[in-house]
PQR file of N, CA, C, O and H, with PARSE charges and radii, in Angstrom:
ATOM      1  N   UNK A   1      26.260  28.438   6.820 -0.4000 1.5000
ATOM      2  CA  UNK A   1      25.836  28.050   8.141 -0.0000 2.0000
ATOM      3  C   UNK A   1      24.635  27.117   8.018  0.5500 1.7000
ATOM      4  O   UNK A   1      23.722  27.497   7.284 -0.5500 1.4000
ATOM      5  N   UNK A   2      24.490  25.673   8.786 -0.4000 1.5000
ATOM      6  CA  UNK A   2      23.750  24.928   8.853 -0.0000 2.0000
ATOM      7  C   UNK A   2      22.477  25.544   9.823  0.5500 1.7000
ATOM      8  O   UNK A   2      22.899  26.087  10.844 -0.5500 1.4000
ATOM      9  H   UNK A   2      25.232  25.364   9.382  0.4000 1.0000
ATOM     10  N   UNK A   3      21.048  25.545   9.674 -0.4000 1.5000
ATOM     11  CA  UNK A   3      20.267  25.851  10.524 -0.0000 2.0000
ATOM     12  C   UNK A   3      20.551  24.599  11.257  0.5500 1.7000
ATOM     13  O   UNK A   3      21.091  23.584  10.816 -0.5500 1.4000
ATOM     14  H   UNK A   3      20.706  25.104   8.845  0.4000 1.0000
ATOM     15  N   UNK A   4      19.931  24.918  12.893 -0.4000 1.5000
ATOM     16  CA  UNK A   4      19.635  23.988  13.545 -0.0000 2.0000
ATOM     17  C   UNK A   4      18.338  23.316  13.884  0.5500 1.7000
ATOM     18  O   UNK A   4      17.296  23.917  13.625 -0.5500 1.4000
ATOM     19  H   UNK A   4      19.492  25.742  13.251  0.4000 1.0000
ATOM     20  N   UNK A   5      18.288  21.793  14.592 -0.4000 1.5000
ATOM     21  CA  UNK A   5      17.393  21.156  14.597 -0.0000 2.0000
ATOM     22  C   UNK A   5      16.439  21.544  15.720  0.5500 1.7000
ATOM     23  O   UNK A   5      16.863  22.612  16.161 -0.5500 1.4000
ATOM     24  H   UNK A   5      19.135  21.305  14.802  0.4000 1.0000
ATOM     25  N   UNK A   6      15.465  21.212  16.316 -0.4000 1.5000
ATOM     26  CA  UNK A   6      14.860  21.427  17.326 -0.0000 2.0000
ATOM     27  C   UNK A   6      16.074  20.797  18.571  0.5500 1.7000
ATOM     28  O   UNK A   6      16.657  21.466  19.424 -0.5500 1.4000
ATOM     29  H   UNK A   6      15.122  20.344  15.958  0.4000 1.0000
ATOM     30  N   UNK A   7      16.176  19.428  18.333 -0.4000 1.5000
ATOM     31  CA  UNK A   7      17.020  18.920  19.364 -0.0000 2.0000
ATOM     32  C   UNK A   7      18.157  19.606  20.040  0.5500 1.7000
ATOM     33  O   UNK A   7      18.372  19.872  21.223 -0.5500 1.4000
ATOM     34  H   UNK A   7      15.702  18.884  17.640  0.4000 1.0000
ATOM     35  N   UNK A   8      19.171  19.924  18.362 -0.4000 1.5000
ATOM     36  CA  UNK A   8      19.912  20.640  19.398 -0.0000 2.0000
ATOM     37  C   UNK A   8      19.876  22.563  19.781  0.5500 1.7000
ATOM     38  O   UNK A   8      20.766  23.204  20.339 -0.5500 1.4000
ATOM     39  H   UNK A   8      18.996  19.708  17.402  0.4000 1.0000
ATOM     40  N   UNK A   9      18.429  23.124  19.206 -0.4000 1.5000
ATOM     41  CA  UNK A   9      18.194  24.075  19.950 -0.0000 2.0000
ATOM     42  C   UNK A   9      18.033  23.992  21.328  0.5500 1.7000
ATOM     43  O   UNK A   9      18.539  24.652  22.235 -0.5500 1.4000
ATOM     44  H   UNK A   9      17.706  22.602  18.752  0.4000 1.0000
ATOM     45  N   UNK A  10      16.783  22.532  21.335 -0.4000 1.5000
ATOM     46  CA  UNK A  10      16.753  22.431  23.099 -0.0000 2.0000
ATOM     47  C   UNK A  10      17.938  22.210  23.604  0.5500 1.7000
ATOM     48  O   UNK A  10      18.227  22.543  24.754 -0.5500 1.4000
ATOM     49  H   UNK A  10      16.372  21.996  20.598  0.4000 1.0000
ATOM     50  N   UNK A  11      18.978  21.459  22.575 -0.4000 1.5000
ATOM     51  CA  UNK A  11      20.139  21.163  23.862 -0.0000 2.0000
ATOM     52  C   UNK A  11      20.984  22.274  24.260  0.5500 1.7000
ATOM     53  O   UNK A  11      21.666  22.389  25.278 -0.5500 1.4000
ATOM     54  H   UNK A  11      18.744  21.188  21.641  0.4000 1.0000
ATOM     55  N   UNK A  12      20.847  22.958  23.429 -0.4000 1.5000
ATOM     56  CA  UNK A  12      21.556  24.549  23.926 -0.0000 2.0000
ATOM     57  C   UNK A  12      20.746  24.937  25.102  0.5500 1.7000
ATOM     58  O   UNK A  12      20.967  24.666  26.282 -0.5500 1.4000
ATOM     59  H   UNK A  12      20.292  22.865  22.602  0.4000 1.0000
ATOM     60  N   UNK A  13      19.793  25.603  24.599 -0.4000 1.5000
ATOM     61  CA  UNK A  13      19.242  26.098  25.455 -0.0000 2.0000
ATOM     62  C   UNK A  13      19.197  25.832  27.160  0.5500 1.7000
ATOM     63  O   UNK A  13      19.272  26.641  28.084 -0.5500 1.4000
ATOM     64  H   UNK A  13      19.613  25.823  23.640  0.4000 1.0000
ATOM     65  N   UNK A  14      19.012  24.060  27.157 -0.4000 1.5000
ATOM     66  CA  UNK A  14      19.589  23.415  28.596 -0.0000 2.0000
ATOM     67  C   UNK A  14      20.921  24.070  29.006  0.5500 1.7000
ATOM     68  O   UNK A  14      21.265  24.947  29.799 -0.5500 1.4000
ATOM     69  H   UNK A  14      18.951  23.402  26.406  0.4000 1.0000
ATOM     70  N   UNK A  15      21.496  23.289  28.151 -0.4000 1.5000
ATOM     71  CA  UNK A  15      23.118  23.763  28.268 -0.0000 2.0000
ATOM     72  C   UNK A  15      23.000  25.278  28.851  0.5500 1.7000
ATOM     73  O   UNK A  15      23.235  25.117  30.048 -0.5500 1.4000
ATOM     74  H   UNK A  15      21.217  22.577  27.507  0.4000 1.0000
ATOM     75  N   UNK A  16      22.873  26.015  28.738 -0.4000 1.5000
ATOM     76  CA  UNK A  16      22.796  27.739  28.852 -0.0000 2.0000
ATOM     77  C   UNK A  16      22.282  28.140  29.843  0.5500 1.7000
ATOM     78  O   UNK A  16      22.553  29.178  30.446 -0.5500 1.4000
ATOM     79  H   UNK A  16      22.682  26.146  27.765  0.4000 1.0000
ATOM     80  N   UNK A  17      20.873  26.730  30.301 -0.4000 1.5000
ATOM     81  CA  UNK A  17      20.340  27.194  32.021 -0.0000 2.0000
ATOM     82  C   UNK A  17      20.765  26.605  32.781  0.5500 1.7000
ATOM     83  O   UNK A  17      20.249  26.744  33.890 -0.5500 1.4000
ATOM     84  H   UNK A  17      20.653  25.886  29.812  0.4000 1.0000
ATOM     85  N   UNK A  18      21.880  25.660  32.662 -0.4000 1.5000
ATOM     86  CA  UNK A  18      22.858  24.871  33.679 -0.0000 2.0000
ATOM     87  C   UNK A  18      23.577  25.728  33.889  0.5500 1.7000
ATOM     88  O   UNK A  18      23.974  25.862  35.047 -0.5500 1.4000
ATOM     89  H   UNK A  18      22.299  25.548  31.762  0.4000 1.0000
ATOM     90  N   UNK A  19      24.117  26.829  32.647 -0.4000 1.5000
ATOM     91  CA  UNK A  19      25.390  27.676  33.126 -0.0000 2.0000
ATOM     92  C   UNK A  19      24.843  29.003  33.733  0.5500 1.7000
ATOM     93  O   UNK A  19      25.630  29.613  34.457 -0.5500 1.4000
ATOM     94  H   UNK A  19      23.794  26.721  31.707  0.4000 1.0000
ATOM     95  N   UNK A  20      23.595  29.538  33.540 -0.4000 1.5000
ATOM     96  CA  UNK A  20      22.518  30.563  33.645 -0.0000 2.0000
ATOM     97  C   UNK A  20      21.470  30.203  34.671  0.5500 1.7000
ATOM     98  O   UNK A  20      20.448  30.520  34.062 -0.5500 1.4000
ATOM     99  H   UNK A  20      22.956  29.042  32.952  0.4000 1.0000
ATOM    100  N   UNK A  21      21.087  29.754  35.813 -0.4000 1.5000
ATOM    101  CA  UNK A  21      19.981  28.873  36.045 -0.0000 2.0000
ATOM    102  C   UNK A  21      19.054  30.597  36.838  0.5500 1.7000
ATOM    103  O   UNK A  21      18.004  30.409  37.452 -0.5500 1.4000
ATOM    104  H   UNK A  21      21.917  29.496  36.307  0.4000 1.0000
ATOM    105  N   UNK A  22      19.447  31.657  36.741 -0.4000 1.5000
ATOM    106  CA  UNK A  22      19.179  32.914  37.040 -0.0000 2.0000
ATOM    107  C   UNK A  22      18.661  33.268  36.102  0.5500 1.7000
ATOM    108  O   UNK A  22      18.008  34.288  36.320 -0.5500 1.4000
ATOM    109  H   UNK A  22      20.301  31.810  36.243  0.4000 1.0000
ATOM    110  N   UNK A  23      18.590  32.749  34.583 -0.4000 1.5000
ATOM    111  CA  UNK A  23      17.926  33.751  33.845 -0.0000 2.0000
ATOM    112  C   UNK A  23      16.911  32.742  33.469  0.5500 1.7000
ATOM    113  O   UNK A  23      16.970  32.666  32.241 -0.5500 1.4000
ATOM    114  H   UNK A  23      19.120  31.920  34.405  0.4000 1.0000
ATOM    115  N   UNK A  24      16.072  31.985  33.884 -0.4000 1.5000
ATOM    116  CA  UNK A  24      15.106  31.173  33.643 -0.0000 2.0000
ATOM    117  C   UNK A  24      13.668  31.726  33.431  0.5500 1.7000
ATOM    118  O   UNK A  24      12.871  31.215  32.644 -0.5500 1.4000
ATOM    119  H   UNK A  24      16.025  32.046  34.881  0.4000 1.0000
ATOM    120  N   UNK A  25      13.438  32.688  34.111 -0.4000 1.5000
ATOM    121  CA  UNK A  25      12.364  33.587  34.253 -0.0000 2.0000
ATOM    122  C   UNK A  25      12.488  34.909  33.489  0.5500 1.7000
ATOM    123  O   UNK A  25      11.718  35.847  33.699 -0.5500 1.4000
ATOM    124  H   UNK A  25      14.086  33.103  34.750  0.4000 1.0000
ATOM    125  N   UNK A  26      13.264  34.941  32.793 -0.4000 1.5000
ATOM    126  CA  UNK A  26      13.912  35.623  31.963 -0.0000 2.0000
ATOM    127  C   UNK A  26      13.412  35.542  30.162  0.5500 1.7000
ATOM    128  O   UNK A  26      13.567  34.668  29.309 -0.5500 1.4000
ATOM    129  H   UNK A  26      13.890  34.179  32.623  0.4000 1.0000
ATOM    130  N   UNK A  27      12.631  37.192  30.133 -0.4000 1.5000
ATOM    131  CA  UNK A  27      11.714  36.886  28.450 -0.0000 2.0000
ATOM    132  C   UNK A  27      12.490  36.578  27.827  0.5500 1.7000
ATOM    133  O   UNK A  27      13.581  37.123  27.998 -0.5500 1.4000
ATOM    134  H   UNK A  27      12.505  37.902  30.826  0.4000 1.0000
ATOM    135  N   UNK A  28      12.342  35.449  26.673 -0.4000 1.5000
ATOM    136  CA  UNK A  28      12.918  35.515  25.308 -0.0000 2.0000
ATOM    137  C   UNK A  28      12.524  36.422  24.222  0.5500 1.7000
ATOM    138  O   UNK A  28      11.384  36.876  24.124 -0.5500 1.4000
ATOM    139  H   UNK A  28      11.456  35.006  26.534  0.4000 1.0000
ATOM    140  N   UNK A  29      13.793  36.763  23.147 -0.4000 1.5000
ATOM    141  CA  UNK A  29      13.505  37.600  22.407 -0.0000 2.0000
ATOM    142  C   UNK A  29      14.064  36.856  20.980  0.5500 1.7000
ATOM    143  O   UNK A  29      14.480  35.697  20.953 -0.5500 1.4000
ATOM    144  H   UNK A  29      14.719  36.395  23.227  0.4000 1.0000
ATOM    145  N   UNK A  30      14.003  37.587  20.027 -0.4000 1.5000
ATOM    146  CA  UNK A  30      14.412  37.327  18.714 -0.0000 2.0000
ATOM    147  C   UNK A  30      14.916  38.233  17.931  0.5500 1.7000
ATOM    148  O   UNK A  30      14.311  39.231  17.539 -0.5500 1.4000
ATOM    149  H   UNK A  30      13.666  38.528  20.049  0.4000 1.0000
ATOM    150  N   UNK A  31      16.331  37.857  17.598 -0.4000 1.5000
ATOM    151  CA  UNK A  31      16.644  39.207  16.388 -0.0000 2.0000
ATOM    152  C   UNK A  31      16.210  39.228  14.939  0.5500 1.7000
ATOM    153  O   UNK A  31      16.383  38.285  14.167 -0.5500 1.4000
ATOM    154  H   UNK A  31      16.822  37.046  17.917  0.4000 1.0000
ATOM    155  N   UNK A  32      15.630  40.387  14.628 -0.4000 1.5000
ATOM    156  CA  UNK A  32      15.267  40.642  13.303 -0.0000 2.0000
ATOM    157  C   UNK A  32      15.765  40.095  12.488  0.5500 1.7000
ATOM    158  O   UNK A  32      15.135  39.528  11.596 -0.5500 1.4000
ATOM    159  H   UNK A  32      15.491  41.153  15.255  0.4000 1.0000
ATOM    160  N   UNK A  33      17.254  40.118  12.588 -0.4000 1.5000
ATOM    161  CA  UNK A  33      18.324  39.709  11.699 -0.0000 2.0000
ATOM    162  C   UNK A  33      19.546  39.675  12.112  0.5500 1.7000
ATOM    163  O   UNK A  33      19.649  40.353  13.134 -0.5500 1.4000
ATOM    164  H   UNK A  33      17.766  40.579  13.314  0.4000 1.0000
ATOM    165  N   UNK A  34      20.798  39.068  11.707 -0.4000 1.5000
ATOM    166  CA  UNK A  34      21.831  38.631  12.089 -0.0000 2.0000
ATOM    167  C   UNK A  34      22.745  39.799  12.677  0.5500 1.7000
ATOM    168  O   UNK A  34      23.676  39.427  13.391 -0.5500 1.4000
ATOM    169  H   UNK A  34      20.715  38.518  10.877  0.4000 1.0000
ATOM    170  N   UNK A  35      22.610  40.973  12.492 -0.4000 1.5000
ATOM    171  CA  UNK A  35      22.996  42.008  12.572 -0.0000 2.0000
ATOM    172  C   UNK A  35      22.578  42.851  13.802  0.5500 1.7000
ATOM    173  O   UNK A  35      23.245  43.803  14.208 -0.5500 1.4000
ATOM    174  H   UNK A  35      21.854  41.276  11.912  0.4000 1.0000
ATOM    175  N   UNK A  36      21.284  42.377  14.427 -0.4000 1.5000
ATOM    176  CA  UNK A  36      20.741  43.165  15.539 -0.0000 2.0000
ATOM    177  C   UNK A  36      19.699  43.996  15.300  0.5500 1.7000
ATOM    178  O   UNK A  36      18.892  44.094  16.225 -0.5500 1.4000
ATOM    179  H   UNK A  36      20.743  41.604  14.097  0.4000 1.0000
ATOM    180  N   UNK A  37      19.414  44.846  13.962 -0.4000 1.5000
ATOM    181  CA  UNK A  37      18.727  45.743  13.489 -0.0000 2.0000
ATOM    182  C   UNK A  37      17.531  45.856  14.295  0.5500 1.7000
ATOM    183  O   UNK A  37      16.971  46.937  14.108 -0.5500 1.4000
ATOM    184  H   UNK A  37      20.069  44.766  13.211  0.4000 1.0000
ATOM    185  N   UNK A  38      16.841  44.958  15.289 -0.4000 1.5000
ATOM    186  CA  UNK A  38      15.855  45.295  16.039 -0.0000 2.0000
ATOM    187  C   UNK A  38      15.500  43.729  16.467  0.5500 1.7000
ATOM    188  O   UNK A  38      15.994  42.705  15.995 -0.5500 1.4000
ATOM    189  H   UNK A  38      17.295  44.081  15.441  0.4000 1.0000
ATOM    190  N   UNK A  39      14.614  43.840  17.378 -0.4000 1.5000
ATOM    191  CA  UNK A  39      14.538  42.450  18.539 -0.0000 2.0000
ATOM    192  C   UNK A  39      12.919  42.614  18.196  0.5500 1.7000
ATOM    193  O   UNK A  39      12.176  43.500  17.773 -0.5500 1.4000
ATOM    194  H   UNK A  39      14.213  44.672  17.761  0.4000 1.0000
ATOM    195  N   UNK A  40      12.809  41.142  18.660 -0.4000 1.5000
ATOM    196  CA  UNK A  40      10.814  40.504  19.250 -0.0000 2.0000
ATOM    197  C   UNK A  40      10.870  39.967  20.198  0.5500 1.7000
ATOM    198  O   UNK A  40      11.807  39.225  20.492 -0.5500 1.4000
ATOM    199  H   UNK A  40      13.412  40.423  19.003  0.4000 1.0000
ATOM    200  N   UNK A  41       9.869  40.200  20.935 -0.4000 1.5000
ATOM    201  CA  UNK A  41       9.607  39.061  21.966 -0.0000 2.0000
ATOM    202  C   UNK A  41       8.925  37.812  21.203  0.5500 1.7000
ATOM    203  O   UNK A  41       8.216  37.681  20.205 -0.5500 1.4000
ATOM    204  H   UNK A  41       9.108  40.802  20.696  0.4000 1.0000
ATOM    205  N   UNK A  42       9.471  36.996  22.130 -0.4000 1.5000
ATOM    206  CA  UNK A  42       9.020  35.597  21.739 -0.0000 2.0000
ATOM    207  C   UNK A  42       7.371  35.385  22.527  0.5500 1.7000
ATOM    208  O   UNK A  42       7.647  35.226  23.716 -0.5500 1.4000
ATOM    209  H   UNK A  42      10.047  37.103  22.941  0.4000 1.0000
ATOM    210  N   UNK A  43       6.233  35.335  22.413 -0.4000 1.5000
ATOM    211  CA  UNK A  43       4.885  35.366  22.610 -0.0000 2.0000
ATOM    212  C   UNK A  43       4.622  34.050  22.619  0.5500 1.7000
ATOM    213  O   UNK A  43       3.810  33.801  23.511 -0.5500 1.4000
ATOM    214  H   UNK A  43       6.008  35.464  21.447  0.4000 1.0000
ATOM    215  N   UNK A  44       4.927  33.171  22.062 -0.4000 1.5000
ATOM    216  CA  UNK A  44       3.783  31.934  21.604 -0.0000 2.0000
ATOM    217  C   UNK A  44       4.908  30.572  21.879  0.5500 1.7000
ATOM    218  O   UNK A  44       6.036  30.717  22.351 -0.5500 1.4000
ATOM    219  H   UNK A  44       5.585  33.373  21.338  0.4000 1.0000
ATOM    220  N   UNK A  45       4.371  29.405  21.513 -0.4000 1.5000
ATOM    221  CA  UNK A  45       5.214  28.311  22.272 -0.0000 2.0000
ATOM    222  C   UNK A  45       5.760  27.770  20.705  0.5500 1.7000
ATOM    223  O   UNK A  45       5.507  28.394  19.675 -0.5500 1.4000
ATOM    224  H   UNK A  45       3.455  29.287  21.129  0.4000 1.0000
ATOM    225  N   UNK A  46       6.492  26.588  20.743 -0.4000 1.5000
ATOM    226  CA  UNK A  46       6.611  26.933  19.242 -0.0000 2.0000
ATOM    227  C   UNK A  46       5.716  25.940  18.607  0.5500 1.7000
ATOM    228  O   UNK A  46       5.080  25.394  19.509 -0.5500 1.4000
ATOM    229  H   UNK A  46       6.697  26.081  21.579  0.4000 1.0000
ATOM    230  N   UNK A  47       5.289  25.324  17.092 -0.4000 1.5000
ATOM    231  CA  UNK A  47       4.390  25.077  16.602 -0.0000 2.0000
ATOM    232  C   UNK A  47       5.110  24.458  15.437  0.5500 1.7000
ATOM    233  O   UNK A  47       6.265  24.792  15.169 -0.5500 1.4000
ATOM    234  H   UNK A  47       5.805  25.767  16.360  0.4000 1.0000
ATOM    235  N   UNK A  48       4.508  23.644  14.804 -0.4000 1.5000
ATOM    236  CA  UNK A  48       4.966  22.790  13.891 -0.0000 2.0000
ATOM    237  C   UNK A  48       3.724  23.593  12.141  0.5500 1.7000
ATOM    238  O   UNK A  48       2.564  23.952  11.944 -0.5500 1.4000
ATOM    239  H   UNK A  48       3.570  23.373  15.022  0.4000 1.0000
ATOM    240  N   UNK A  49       5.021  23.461  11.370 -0.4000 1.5000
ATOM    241  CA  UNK A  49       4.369  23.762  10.097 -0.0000 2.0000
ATOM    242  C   UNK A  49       5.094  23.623   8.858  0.5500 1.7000
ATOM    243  O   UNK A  49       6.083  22.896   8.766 -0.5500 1.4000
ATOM    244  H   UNK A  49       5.964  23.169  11.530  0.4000 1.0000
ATOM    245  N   UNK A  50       4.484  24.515   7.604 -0.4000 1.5000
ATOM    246  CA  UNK A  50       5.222  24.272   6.368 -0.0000 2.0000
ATOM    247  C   UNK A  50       5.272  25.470   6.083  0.5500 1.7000
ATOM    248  O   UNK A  50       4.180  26.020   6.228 -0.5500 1.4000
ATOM    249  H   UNK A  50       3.681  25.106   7.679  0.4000 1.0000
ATOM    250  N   UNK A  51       6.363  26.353   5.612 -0.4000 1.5000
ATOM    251  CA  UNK A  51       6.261  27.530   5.410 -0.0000 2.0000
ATOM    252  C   UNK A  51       7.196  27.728   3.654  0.5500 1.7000
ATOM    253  O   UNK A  51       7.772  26.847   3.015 -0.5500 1.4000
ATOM    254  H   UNK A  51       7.250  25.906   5.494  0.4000 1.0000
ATOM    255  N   UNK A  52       7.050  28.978   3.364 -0.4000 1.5000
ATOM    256  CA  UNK A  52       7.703  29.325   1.971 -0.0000 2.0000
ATOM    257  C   UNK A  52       9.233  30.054   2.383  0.5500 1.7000
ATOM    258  O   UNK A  52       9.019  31.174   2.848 -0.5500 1.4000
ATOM    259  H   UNK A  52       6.583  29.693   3.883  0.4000 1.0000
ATOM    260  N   UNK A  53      10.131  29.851   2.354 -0.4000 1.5000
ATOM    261  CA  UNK A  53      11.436  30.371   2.902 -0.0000 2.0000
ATOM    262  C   UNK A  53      12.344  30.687   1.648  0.5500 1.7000
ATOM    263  O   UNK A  53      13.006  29.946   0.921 -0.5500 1.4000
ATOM    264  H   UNK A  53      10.304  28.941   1.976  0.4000 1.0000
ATOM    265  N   UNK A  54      12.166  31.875   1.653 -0.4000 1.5000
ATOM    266  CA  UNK A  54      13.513  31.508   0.158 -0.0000 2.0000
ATOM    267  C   UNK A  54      13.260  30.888  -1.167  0.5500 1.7000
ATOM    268  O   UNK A  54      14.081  30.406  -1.948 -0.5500 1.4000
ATOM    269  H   UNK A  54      11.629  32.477   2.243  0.4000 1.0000
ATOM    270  N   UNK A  55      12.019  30.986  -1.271 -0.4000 1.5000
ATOM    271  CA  UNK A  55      11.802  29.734  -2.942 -0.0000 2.0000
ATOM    272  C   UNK A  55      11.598  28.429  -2.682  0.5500 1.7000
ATOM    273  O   UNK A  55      11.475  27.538  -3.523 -0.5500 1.4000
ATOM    274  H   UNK A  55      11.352  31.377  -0.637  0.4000 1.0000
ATOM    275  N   UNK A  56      11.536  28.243  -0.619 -0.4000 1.5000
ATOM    276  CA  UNK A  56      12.262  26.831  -0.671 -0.0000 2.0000
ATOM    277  C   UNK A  56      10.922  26.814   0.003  0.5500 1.7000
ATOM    278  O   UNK A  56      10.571  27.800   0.651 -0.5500 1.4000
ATOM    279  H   UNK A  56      11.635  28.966   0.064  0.4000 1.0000
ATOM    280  N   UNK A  57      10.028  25.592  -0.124 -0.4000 1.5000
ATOM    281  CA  UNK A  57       9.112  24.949   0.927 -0.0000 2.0000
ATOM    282  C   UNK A  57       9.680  24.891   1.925  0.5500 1.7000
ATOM    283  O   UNK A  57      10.865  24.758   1.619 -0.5500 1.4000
ATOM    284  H   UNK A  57      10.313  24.791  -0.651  0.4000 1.0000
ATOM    285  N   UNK A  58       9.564  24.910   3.136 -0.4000 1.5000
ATOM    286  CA  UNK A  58      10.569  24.433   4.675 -0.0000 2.0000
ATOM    287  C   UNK A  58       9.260  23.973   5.508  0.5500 1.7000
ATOM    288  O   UNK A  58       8.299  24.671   5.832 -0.5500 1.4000
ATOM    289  H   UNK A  58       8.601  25.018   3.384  0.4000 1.0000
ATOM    290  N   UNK A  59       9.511  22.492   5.782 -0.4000 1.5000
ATOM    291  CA  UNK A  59       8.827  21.521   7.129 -0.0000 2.0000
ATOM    292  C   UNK A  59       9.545  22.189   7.961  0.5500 1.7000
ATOM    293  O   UNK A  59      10.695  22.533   7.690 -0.5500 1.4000
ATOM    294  H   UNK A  59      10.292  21.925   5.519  0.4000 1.0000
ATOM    295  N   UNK A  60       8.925  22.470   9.142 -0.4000 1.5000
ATOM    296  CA  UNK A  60      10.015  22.543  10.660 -0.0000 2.0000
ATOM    297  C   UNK A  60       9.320  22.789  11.911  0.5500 1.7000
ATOM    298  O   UNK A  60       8.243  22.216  12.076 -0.5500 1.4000
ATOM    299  H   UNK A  60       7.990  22.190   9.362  0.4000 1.0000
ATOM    300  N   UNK A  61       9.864  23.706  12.997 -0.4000 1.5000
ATOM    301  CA  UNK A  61       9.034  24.082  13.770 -0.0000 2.0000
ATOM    302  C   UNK A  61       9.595  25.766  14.141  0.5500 1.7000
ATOM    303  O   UNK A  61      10.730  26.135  14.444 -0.5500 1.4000
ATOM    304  H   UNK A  61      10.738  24.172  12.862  0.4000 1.0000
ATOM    305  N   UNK A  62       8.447  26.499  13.996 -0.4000 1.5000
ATOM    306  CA  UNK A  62       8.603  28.099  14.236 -0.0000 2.0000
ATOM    307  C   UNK A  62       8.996  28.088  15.741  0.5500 1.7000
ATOM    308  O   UNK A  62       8.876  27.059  16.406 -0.5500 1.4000
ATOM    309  H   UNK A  62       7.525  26.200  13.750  0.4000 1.0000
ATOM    310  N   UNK A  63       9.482  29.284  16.281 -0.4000 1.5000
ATOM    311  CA  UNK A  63       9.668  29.197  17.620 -0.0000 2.0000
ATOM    312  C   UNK A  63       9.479  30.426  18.497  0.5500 1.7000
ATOM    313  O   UNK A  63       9.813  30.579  19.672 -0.5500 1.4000
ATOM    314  H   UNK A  63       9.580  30.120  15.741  0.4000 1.0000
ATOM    315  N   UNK A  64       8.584  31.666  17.275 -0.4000 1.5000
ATOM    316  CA  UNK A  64       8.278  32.559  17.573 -0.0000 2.0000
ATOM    317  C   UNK A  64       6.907  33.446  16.596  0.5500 1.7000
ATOM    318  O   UNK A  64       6.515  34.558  16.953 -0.5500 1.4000
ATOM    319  H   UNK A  64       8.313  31.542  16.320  0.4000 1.0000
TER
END
């Protein structure tokens, strides 16, 4: 599976309040892991950085 870019996170996300425009006010959350094993709220806006991922340096932007 390819991660995605910022762009087309935002474009989902649009996409989703065109079809949703009720859940706008609506917290975001985050799954632990792909599986569900437990959720976060999303707190903070997102932020640009360099992080250690896997062995791998990763440029990007966090979103939680």
């Amino acid at each position: 599976m390819k991660p995605l870019t910022l762009k087309q996170f935002a474009d989902d996300i649009n996409a989703y309040l065109k079809q949703h425009p009720d859940h706008a006010d609506m917290p975001v959350l985050t799954a632990r892991d792909d599986e569900g094993n437990g959720y976060n709220l999303v707190y903070y806006s997102p932020s640009y950085g360099t992080w250690e991922v896997l062995a791998d340096e990763i440029e990007g932007v966090c979103v939680s």
